[in-house]
N, C-alpha and C positions, 0 to 999 in steps of 0.2 A: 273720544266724543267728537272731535272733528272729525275723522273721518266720517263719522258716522249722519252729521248733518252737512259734510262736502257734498255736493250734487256732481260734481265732478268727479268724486272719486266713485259717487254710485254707479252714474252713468260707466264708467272704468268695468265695475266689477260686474255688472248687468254684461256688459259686451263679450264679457272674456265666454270663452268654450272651452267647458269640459271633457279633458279626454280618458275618454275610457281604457280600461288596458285590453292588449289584445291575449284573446284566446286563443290555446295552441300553442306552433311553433314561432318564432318570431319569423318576419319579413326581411328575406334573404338580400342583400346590397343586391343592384345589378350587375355586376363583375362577379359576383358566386353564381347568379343565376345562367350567366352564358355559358359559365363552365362547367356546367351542368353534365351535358352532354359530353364534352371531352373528358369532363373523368370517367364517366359513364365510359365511354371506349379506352380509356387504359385501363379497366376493367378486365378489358380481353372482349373477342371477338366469339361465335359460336363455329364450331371448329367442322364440325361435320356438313352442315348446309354453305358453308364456305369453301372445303374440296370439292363439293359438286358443280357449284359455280365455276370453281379454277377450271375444273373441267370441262363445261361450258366454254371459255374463253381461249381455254387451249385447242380445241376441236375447231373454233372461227379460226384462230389465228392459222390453223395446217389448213384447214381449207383455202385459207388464201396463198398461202404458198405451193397447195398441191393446184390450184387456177397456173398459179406462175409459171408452173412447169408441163402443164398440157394437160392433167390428169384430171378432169373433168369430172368424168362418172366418181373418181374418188371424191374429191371436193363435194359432190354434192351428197357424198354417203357420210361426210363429215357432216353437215350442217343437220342432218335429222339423227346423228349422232347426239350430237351439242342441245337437241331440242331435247332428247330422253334425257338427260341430266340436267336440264333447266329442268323441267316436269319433277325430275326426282327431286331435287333442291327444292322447289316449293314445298311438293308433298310433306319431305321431310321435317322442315320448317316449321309446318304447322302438326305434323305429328306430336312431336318432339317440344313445342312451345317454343320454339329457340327464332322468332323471327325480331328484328332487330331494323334500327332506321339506316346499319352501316350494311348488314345482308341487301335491304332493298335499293340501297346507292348501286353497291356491287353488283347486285342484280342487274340492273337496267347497266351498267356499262359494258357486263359481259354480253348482254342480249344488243345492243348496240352494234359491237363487233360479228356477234356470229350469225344475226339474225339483219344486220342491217349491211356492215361492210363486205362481211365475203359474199352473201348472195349477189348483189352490187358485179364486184368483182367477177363472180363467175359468170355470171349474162354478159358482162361486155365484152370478155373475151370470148366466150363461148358462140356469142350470137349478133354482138351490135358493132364489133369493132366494123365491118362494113358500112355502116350509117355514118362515121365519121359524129363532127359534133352533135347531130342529132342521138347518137347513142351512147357516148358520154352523159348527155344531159340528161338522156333517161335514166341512167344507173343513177346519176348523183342526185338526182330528182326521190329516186327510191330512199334513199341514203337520208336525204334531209327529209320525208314526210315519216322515215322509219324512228330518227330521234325527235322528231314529231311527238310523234304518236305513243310514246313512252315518257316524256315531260309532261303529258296531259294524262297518262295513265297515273302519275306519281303526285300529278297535283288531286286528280280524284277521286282517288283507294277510298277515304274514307269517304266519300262523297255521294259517289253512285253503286248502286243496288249489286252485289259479288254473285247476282245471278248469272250476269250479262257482262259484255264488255261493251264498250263504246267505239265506235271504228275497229277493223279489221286489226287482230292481234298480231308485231311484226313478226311472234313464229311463227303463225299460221301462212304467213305470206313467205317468210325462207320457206317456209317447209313445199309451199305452190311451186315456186321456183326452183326445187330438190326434184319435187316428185315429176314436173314438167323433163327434167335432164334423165332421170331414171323414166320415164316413158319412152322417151326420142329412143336412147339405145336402147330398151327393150323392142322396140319394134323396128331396126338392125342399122340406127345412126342413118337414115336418107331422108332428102330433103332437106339443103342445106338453105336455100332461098325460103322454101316454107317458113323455117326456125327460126331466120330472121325478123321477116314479118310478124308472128305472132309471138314473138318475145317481146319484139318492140311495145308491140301493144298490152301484150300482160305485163310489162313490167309498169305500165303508164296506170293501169284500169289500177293494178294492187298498191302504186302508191296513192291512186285520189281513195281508194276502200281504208287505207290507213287512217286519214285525216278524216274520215266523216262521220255521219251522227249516226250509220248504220246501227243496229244492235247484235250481236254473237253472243249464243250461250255463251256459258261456265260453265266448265266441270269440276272447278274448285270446290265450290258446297257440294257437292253428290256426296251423300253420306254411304261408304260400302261396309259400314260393320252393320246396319238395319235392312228388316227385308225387306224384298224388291218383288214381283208381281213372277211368277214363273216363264212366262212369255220371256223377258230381258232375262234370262239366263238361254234359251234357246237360241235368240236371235248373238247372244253372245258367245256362244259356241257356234254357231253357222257362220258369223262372222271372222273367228279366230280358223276354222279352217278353210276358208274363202283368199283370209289374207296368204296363210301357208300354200294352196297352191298356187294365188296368182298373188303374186307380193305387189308388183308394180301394177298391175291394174288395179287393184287394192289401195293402193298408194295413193295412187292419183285421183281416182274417183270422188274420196272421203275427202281428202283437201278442197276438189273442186267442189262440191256440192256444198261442204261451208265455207269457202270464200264467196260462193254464190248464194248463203242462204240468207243473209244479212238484208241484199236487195229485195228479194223474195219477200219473205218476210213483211218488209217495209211496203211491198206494193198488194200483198195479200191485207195487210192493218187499213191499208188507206182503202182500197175496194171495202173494205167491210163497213169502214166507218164511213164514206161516200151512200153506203145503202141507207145504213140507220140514217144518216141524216136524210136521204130521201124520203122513208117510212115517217119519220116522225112531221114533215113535210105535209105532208099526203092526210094525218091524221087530223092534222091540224087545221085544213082547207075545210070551208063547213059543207 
């Protein structure tokens, strides 16, 4: 009875909060939560989209060895090597389900090396070591807008539309600077001054295309088990024998025309919307 006429112990039992029980699993300490992930990897790795990558890494890593030793035209047959097995590894990846947050670390550090440091490497001795520090700084310039540009691809996978890329992909840009060294010797290694000069500069224009808001398809979503319009089967058989007879003019053309279609693009979007906004302008005047 005293508590019951306490005011003190009402106000007490008024105050208290009721806890509900939780539904489900319980709420894991934070020390199980972190380790979340690390049991998750001694789990094991996925084995098959991980030999493509090794094989990615090992293709950068001989290109920069075969740069070492003079062999130039190899090294750059290496780095569009290493891009067919980066290609296959995604593919697979997502064939297979087998894509993982330690595949995509491993990813971007193999593409680092073969897509960032041997190209790097092969233009300066190839073509800048005459600039002295001006052609150092280009390559390392390449180097840092290339792991750039894969720290911002990682931060926004899930973020931005898998139509598109955002800045110039760093294959696509080794693969510029492959097909650029596969040009020169197809049309019989002369012009050694020329090569200078305009490595210097495409190595410059493809690191600021790295870092910027350009837009690049994807051919990631392209679905090929659904069908396709008969037109893109022709134009895909004209183009497979195109490549076969002229390989390196083949080569070079398709990289140059999407490294350049990004800008493109971006100044055909802006003319259009520059119009509309003048039309609507125009409608709006009485």
């Amino acid at each position: 009875m005293s508590g019951i006429n306490d005011p003190q112990g009402e106000r007490l039992s008024l105050g208290k909060v009721r806890l509900l029980p939780r539904k489900g699993l319980a709420r894991l300490p934070l020390k199980q939560r972190v380790g979340v992930r690390s049991a998750q990897l001694k789990k094991g790795v996925y084995l098959i989209p991980s030999l493509f990558t090794t094989g990615n890494l090992i293709c950068g890593f001989f290109s920069v060895i075969s740069t070492f030793n003079g062999h130039y035209l190899q090294a750059a047959i290496l780095i569009v090597l290493a891009h067919l097995l980066d290609g296959l590894d995604g593919y697979v990846a997502r064939l297979t389900k087998a894509t993982s947050q330690f595949g995509i670390e491993f990813d971007s550090l193999a593409d680092l090396v073969s897509f960032g440091v041997a190209p790097a490497v092969l233009v300066y001795y190839w073509a800048l070591v005459p600039w002295g520090t001006w052609g150092w700084l280009a390559a390392c310039l390449y180097v840092v807008c290339g792991a750039l540009r894969l720290a911002r691809f990682n931060v926004q996978v899930r973020t931005v539309e898998k139509s598109h890329f955002v800045g110039l992909p760093i294959p696509a840009a080794a693969e510029m600077i492959a097909a650029t060294v596969l040009m020169y010797y197809f049309l019989g290694g002369e012009g050694a001054a020329n090569k200078r000069v305009i490595l210097l500069l495409v190595i410059y224009l493809l690191a600021g295309l790295m870092v910027s808001n350009f837009q690049y398809f994807s051919l990631k979503q392209m679905d090929f088990k659904k069908r396709h319009p008969f037109w893109l089967l022709v134009s895909a058989i004209l183009f497979i024998k195109l490549t076969i007879a002229e390989p390196q003019i083949m080569f070079f053309s398709v990289f140059l025309l999407y490294t350049l279609s990004g800008p493109l693009l971006w100044a055909i979007t802006l003319r259009k919307r520059r119009r509309e906004r003048g039309e609507e302008m125009t409608e709006a005047l009485p």
